[in-house]
SEKEVEX-798618 format. One record per residue (C-alpha): x, y, z; residue in three letters. Coordinates in steps of 0.001 Angstrom, whole numbers, padded with zeros to 6 digits, always signed. Layout:
N
XYZALA...
This chain:
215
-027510-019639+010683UNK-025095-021677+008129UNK-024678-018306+006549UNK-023729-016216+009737UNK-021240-019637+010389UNK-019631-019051+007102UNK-019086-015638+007546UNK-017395-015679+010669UNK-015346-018804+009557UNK-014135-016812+006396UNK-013535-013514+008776UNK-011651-015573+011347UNK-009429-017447+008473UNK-008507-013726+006943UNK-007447-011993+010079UNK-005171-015741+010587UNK-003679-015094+007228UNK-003200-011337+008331UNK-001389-012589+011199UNK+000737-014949+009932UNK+001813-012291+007221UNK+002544-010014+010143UNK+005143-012398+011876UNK+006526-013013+008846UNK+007134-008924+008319UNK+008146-008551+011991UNK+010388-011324+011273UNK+011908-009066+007873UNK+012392-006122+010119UNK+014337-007115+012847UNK+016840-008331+010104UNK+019585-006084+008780UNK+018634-003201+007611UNK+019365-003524+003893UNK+020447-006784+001937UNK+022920-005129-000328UNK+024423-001080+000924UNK+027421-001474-000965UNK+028886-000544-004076UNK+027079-002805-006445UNK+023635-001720-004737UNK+025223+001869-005436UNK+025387+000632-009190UNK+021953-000798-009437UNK+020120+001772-007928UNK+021570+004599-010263UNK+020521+001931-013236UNK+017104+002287-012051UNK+017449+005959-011624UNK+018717+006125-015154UNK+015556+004711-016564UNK+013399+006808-018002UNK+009957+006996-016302UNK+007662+005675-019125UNK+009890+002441-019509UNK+009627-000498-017368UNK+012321-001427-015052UNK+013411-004955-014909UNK+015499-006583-012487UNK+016358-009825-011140UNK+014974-010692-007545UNK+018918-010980-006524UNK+019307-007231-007466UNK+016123-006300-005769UNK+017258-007825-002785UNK+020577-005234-002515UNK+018586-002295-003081UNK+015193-002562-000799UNK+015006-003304+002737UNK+014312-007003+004455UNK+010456-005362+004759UNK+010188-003916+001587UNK+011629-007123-000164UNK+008841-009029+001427UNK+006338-007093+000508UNK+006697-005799-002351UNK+008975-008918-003833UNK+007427-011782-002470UNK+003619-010466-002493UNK+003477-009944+001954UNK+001412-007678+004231UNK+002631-005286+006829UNK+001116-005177+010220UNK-002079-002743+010019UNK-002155+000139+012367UNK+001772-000229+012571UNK+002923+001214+009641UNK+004508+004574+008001UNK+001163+005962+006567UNK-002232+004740+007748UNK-002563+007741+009579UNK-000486+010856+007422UNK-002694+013514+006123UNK+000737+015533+004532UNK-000444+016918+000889UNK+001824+015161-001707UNK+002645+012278-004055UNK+003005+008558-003194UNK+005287+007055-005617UNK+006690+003469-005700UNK+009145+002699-002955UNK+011021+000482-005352UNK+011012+002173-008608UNK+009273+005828-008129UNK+006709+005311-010093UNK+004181+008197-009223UNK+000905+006066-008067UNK-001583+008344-006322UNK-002429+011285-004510UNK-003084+012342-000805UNK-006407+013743-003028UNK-007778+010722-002891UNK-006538+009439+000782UNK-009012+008624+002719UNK-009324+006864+006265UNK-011287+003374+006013UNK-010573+002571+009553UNK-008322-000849+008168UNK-004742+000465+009427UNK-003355+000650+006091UNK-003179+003672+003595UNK-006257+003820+001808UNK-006891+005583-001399UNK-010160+005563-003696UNK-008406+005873-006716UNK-004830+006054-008637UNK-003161+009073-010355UNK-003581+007082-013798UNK-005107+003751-014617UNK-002024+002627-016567UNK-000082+003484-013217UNK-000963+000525-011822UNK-002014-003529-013004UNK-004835-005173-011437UNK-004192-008738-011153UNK-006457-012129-009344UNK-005284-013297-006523UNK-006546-016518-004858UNK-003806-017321-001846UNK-004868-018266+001056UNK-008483-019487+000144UNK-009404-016066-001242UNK-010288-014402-004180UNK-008923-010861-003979UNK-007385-008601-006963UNK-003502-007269-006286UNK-002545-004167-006792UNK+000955-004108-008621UNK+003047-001056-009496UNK+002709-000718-013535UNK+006484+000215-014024UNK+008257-002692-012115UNK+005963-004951-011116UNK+006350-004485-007287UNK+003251-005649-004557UNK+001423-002721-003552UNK-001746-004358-001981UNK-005336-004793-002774UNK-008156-003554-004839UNK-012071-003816-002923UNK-015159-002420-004020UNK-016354-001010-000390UNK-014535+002204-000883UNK-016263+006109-000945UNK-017291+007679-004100UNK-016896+008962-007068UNK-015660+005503-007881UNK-016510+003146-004355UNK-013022+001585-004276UNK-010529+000475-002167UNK-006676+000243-002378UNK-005243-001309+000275UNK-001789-000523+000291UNK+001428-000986+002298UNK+003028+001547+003868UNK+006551-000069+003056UNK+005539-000252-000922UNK+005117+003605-000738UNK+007244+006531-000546UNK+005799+009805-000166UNK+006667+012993-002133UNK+005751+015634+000016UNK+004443+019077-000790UNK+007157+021556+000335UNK+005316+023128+003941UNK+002684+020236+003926UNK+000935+019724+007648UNK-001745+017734+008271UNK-004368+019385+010755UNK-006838+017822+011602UNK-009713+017830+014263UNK-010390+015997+017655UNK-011643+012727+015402UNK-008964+012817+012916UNK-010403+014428+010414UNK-009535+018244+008859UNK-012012+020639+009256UNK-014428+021207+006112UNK-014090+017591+004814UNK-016819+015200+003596UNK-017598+011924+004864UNK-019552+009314+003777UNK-021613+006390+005255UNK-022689+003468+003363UNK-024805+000155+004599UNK-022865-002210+006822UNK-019295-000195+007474UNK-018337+002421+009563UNK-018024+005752+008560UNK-015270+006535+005830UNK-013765+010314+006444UNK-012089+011088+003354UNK-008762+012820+003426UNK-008210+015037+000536UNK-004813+016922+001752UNK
């Protein structure tokens, strides 16, 4: 009984912190729609353009904040969480590349989409390990590992171990941290439950069904 108290105590204090990080973004999108579309944001994104992909790109927090949005700045920037089931990608099954909103760093494929019924994009593995850093994270109470983008060091999401296989991983990712590189004529069709025709799913003790996406 102590055990099913705890459980419910911890799954009631995440969905609170969920929340509160969801005013927060709601908050960051009814601002202005960019910090900084000016000339000097005109400058500093064309410096990051100019960097070569296998180099890191470095800027200060001021210069992030004229080049991504209110949402993505909180995110990405300042480590927040987008409303689930309310954002760009949960639910896109388009064939392509998602590379890094801020920097476009290539960081995995619709391959290895797949819908975990959370309301965020969901992936079971990256394009490259060194595409991405894994780092502990203990706000709010919990012990979690972040998902960062390798190249510039933006918030992507999460990292859990109750994915599908080959690898039965999770990343949790924000729409807003993404940007999708589409393949030219991509369409996602799908069936009645959401899920294209010929696809495997998988089932594994104590969660729902996983249908994995590999557009």
């Amino acid at each position: 009984m102590n055990g099913h108290r705890m459980v419910c105590r911890l799954k009631l204090h995440e969905g609170a912190i969920v929340a509160a990080f969801s005013l927060l973004y709601l908050c960051c999108i009814a601002a202005p729609t960019s910090f900084g579309d000016d000339a000097e944001a005109a400058r500093i994104r064309a410096r990051v353009k100019a960097v070569p992909m296998n180099e890191k790109v470095k800027l200060t927090n001021d210069q992030w904040r004229r080049i991504l949005t209110p949402a993505q700045f909180f995110v990405m920037r300042e480590a927040g969480t987008e409303p689930p089931f309310k954002n760009e990608y949960w639910n896109n099954h388009e064939k392509g590349i998602y590379l890094c909103a801020a920097c476009g760093n290539e960081l995995f494929s619709s391959n290895t989409k797949f819908e975990s019924g959370t309301g965020w994009p969901s992936f079971y593995q990256p394009l490259a390990k060194d595409k991405i850093v894994i780092l502990a994270d203990n706000t709010g109470g919990m012990k979690r590992q972040e998902v960062r983008c390798a190249r510039c060091g933006s918030h992507l999401g999460h990292v859990f171990n109750d994915g599908p296989p080959p690898t039965h991983l999770r990343y949790c990712l924000n729409s807003v941290s993404l940007k999708l590189k589409a393949t030219k004529g991509s369409v996602g069709v799908v069936d009645s439950e959401g899920i294209q025709p010929g696809l495997w799913r998988c089932q594994r003790a104590h969660r729902p069904i996983l249908k994995i996406i590999t557009v």
